[in-house]
C-alpha positions as a Markdown table, in Angstrom:
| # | Residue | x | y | z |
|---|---|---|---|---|
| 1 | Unk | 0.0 | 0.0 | 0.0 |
| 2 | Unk | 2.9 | 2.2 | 1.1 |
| 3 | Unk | 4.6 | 1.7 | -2.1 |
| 4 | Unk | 1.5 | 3.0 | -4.5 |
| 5 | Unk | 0.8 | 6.5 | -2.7 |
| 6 | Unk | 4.6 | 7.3 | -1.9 |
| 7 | Unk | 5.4 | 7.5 | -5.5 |
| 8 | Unk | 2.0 | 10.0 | -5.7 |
| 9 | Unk | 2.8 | 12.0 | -2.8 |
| 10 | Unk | 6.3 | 12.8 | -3.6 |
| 11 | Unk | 7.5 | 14.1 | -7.1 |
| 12 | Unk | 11.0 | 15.1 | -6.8 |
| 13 | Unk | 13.0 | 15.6 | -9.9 |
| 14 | Unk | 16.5 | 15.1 | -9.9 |
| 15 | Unk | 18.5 | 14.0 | -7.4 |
| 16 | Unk | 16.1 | 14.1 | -4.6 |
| 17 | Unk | 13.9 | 12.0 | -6.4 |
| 18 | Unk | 16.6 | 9.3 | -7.4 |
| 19 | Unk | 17.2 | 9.7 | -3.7 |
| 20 | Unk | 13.4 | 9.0 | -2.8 |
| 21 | Unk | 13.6 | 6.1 | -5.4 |
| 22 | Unk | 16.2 | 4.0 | -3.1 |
| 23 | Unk | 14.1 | 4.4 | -0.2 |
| 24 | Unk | 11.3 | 3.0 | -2.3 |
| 25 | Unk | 12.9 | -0.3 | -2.8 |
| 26 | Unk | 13.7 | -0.5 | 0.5 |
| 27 | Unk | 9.9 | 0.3 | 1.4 |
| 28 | Unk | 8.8 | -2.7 | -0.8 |
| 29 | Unk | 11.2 | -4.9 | 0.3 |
| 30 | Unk | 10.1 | -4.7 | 3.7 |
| 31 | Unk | 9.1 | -7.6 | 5.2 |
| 32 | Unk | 6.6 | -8.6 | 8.2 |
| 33 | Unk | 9.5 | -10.0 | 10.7 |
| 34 | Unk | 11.1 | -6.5 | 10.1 |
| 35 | Unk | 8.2 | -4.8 | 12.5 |
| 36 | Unk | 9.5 | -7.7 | 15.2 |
| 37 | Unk | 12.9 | -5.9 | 15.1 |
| 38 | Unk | 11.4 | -2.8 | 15.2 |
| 39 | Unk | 9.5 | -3.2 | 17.9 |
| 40 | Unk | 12.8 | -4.9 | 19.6 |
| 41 | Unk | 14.4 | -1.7 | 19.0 |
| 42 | Unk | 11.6 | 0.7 | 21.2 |
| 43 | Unk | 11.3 | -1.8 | 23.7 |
| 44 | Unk | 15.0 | -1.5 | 24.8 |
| 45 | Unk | 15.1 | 2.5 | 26.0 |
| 46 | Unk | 11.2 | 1.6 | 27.3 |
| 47 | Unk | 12.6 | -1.2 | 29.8 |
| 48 | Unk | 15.9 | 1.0 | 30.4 |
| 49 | Unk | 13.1 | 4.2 | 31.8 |
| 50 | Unk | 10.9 | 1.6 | 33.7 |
| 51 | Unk | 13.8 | 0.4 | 35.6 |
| 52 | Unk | 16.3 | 2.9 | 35.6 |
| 53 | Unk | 14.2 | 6.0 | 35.4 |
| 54 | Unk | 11.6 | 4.6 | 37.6 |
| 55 | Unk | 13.1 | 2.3 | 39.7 |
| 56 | Unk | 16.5 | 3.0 | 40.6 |
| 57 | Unk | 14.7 | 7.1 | 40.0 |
| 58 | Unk | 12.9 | 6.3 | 43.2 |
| 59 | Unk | 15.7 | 5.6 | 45.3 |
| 60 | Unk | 17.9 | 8.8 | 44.0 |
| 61 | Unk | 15.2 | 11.4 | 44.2 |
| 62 | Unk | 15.8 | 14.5 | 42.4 |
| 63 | Unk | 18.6 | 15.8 | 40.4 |
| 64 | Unk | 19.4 | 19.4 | 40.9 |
| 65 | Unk | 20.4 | 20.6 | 36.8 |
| 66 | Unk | 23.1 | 23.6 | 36.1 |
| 67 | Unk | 20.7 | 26.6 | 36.3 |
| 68 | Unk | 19.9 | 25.5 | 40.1 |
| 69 | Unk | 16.5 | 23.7 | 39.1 |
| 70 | Unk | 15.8 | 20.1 | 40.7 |
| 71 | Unk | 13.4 | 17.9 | 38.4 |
| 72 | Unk | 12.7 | 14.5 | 39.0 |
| 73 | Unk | 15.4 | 11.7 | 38.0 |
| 74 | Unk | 12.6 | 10.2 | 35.7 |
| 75 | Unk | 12.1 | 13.2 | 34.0 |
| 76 | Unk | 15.8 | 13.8 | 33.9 |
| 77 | Unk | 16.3 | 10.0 | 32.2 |
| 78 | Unk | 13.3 | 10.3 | 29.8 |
| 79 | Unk | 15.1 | 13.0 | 27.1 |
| 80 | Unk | 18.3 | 10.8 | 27.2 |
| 81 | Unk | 16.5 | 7.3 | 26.6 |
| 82 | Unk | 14.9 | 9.0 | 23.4 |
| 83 | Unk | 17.9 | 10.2 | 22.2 |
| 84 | Unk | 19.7 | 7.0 | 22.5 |
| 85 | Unk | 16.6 | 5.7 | 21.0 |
| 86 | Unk | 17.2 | 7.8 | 17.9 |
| 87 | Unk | 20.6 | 6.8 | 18.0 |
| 88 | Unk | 20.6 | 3.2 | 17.8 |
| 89 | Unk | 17.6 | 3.0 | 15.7 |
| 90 | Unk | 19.3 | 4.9 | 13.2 |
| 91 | Unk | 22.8 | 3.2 | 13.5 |
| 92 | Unk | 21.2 | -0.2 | 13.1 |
| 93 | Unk | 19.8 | 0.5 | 9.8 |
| 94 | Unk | 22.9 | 2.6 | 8.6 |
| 95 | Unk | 25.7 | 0.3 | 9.9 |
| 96 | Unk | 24.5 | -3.5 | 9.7 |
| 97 | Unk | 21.6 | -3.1 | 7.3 |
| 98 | Unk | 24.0 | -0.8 | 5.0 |
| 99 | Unk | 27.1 | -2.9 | 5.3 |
| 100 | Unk | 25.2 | -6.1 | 4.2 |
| 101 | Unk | 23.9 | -4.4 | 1.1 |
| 102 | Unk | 26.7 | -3.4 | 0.6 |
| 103 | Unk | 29.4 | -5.6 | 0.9 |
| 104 | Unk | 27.4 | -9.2 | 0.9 |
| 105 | Unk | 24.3 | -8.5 | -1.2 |
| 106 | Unk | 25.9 | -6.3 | -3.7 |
| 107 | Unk | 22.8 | -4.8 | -3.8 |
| 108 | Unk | 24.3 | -1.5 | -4.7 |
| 109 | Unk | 26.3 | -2.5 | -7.8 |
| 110 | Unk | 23.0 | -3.1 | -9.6 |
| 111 | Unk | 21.5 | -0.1 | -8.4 |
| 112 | Unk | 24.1 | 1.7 | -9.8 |
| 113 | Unk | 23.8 | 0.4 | -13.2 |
| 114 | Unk | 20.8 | 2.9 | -12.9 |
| 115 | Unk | 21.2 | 6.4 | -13.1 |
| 116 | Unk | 21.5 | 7.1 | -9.3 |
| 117 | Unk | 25.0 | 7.9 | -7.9 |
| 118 | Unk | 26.5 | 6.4 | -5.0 |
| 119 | Unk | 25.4 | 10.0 | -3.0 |
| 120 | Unk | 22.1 | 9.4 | -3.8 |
| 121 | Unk | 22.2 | 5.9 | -2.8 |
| 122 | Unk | 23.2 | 7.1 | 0.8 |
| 123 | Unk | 20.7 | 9.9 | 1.0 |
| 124 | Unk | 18.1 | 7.0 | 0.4 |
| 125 | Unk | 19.2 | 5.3 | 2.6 |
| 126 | Unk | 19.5 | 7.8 | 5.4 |
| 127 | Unk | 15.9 | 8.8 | 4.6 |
| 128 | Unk | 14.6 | 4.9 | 5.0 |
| 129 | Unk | 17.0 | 4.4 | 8.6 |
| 130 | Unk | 15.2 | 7.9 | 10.1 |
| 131 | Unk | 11.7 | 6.5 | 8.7 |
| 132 | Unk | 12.4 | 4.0 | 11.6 |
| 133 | Unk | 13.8 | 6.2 | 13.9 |
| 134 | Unk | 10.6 | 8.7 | 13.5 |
| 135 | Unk | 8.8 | 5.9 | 14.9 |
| 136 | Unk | 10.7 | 5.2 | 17.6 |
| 137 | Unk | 10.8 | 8.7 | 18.6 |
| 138 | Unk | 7.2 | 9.2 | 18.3 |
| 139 | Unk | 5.8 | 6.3 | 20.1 |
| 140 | Unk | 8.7 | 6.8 | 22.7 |
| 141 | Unk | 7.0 | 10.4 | 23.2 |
| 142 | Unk | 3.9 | 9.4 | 23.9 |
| 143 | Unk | 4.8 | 7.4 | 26.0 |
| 144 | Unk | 6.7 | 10.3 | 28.4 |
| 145 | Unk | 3.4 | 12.3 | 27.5 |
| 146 | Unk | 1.5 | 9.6 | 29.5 |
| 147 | Unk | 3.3 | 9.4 | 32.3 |
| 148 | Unk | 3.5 | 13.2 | 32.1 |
| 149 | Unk | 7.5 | 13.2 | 32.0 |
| 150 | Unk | 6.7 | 16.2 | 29.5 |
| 151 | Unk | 4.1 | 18.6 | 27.9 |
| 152 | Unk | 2.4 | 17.4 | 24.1 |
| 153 | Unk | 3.6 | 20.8 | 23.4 |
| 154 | Unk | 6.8 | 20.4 | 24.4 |
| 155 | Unk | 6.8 | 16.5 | 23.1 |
| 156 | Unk | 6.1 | 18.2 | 19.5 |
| 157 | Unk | 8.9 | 20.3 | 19.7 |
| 158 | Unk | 11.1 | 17.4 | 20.9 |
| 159 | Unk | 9.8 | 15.2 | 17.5 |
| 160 | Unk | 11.9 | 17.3 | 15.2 |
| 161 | Unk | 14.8 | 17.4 | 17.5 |
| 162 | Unk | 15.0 | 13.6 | 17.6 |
| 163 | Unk | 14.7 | 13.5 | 14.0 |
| 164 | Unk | 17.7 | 15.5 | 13.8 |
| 165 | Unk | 19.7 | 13.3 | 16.3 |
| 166 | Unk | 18.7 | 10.8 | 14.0 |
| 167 | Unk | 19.6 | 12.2 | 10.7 |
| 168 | Unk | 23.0 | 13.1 | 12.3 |
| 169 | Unk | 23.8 | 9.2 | 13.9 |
| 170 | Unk | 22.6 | 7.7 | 10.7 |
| 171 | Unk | 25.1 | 9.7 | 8.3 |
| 172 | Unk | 28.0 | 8.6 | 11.0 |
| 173 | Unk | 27.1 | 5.4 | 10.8 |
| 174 | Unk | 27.4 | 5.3 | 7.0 |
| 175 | Unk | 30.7 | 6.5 | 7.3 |
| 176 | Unk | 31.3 | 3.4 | 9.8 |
| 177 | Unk | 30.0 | 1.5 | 7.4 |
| 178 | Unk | 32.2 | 2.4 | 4.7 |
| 179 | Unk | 35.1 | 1.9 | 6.7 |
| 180 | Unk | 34.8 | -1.7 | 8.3 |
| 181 | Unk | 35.9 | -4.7 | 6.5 |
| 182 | Unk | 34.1 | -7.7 | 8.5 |
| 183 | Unk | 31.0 | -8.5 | 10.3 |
| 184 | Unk | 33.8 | -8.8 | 13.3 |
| 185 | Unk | 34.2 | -5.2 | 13.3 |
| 186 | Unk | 30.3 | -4.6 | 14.5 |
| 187 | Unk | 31.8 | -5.9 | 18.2 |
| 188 | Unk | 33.8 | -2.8 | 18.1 |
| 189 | Unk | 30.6 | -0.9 | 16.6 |
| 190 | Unk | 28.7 | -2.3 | 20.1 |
| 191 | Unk | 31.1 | -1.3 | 22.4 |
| 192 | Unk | 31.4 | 2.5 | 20.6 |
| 193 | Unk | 27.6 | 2.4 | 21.2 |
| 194 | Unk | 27.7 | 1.2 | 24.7 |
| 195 | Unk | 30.1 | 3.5 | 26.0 |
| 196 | Unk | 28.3 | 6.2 | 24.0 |
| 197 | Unk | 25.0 | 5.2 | 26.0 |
| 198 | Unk | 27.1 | 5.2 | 29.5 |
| 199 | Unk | 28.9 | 8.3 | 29.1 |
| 200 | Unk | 26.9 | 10.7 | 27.8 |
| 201 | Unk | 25.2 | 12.5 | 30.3 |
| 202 | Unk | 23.1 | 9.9 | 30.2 |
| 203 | Unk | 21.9 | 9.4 | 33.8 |
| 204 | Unk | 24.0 | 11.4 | 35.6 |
| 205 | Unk | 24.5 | 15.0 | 34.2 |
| 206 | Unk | 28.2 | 16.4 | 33.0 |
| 207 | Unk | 29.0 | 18.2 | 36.1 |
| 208 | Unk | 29.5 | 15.1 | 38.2 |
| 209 | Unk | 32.2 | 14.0 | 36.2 |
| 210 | Unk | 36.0 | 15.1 | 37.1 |
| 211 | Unk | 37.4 | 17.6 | 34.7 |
| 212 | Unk | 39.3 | 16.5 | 32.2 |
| 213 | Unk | 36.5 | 13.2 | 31.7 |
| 214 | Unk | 33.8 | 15.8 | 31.3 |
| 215 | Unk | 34.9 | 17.8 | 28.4 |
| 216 | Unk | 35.2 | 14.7 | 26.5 |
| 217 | Unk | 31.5 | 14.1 | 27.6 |
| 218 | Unk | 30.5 | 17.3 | 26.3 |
| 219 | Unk | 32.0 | 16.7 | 22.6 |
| 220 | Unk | 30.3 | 13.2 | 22.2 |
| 221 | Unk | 27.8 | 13.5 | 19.6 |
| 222 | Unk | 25.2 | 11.4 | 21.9 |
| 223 | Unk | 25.5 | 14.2 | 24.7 |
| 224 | Unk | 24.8 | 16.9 | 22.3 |
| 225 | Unk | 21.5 | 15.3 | 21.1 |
| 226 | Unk | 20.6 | 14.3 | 25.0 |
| 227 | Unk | 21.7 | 17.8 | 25.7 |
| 228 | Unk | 19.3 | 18.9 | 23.0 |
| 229 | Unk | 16.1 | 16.8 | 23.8 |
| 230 | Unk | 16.4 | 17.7 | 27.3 |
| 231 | Unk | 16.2 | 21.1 | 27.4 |
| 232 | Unk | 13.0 | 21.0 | 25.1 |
| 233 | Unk | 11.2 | 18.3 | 27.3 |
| 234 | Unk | 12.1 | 20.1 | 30.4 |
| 235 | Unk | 11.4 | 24.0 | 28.8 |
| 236 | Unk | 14.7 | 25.1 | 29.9 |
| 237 | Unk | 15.8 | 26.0 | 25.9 |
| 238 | Unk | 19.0 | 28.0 | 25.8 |
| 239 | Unk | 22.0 | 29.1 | 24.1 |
| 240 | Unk | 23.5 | 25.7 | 24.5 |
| 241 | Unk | 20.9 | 23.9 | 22.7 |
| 242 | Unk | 21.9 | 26.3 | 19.7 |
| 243 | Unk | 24.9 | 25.0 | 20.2 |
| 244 | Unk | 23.6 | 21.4 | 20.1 |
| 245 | Unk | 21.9 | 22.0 | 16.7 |
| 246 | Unk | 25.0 | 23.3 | 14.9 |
| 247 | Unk | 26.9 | 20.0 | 16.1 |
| 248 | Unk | 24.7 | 17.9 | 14.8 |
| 249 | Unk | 24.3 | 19.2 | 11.6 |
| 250 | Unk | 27.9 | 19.6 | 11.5 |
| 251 | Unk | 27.6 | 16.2 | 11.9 |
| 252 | Unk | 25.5 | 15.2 | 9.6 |
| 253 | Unk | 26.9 | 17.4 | 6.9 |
| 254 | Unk | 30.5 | 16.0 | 7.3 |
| 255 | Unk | 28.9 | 12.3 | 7.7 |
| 256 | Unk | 27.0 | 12.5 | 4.4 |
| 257 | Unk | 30.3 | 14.0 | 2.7 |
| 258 | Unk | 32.5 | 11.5 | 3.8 |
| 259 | Unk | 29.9 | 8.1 | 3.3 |
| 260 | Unk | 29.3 | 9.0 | -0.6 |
| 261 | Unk | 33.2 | 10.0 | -1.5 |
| 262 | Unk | 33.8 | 6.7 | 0.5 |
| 263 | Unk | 30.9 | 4.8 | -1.5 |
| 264 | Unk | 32.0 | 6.2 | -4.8 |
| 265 | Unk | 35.6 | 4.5 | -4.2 |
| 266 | Unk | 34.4 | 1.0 | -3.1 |
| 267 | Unk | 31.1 | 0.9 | -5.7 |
| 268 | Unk | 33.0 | 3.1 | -8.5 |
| 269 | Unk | 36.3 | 1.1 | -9.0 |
């Protein structure tokens, strides 16, 4: 069904519509077992705010933030499980997915035989990987709007900021992507992630870090986007979140770069 109106409702000429094309395929290929993963792939943060946010919340109280405000630790944990969400739903598709296609499937070496370029082939791709992170963001924000962690109003203005975290984790993990040689190398992929998820202001904010630890904190691309979803769900928006959103397109802008010079090398030889 999704395949017959997408081509209707979008009419892009060019390169964005070559673009759109790749995430077609990738629509109609879809298979029912895919929604399993999916579903996999919200239920992780979900579990991680039940007993984390929840449970260990109850036992810790409040945490006091920078400006001298105290929230509650579940409120504080919310923003950073959706980020992560956004995260790993858009690295799955970008690093594993992509490298498969890639690499095993040769997927790509008939597409290109087409008129779409290997940039285009990553854009479609990084569209399809933040189709599934949108839903992961949105269902994870309804889910902090029923247990009021945060306003709908702010929730909506959270959505497109999630989105971006997405967009921005999805072009680095191309670039990952292009770089590995072996599924052996996704063990190193997993720990990145990990530590990412650990580290990141995650459940503790910056400040209680020493020093030196903390500045490297503040660069990791997973504590801008927590950074950034937490000060819309909690209203405290700033010059810092500014901040946030340059990083990240930064980020995406140098990941997109890098991913299609890289594809044109391995797909263009």
């Amino acid at each position: 069904m999704l395949t017959l109106i997408l081509p209707k409702l979008v009419s892009f000429e060019g390169s964005a519509g070559r673009s759109v094309r790749v995430t077609e395929r990738n629509v109609t290929a879809l298979k029912p077992a895919y929604w399993l993963v999916m579903a996999g792939g919200l239920l992780e943060p979900v579990l991680y705010l039940f007993s984390i946010g929840v449970g260990v919340g109850a036992l810790i109280g409040d945490i006091e933030l920078p400006g001298g405000r105290s929230v509650g630790y579940t409120e504080f944990v919310a923003p950073a499980m959706l980020a992560a969400s956004a995260m790993s739903g858009a690295l799955s598709e970008t690093t594993f997915n992509f490298f498969g296609k890639m690499k095993f499937m040769r997927l790509y070496d008939g597409v290109l035989a087409t008129p779409i370029r290997p940039f285009e082939i990553g854009l479609g791709e990084l569209i399809w990987a933040m189709a599934r992170g949108s839903v992961y963001s949105l269902a994870f924000l309804v889910i902090m709007v029923a247990m009021d962690l945060t306003t709908p109003l702010r929730a909506l203005a959270a959505f497109p900021a999630a989105v971006l975290v997405g967009f921005a984790f999805g072009a680095l993990g191309m670039t990952v992507a292009t770089l590995i040689r072996s599924w052996q190398d996704f063990d190193l992929i997993a720990a990145g992630q990990f530590a990412l998820f650990l580290f990141s202001g995650t459940f503790v904010p910056a400040e209680a870090y020493p020093a030196v630890l903390r500045w490297l904190v503040e660069l990791s691309p997973l504590y801008r986007s927590v950074d950034l979803i937490r000060g819309i769900s909690l209203g405290s928006v700033g010059g810092t979140q500014v901040v946030d959103v340059l990083y990240l397109l930064a980020l995406l802008a140098v990941g997109l770069t890098v991913s299609g010079r890289r594809m044109s090398t391995l797909l263009c030889k």
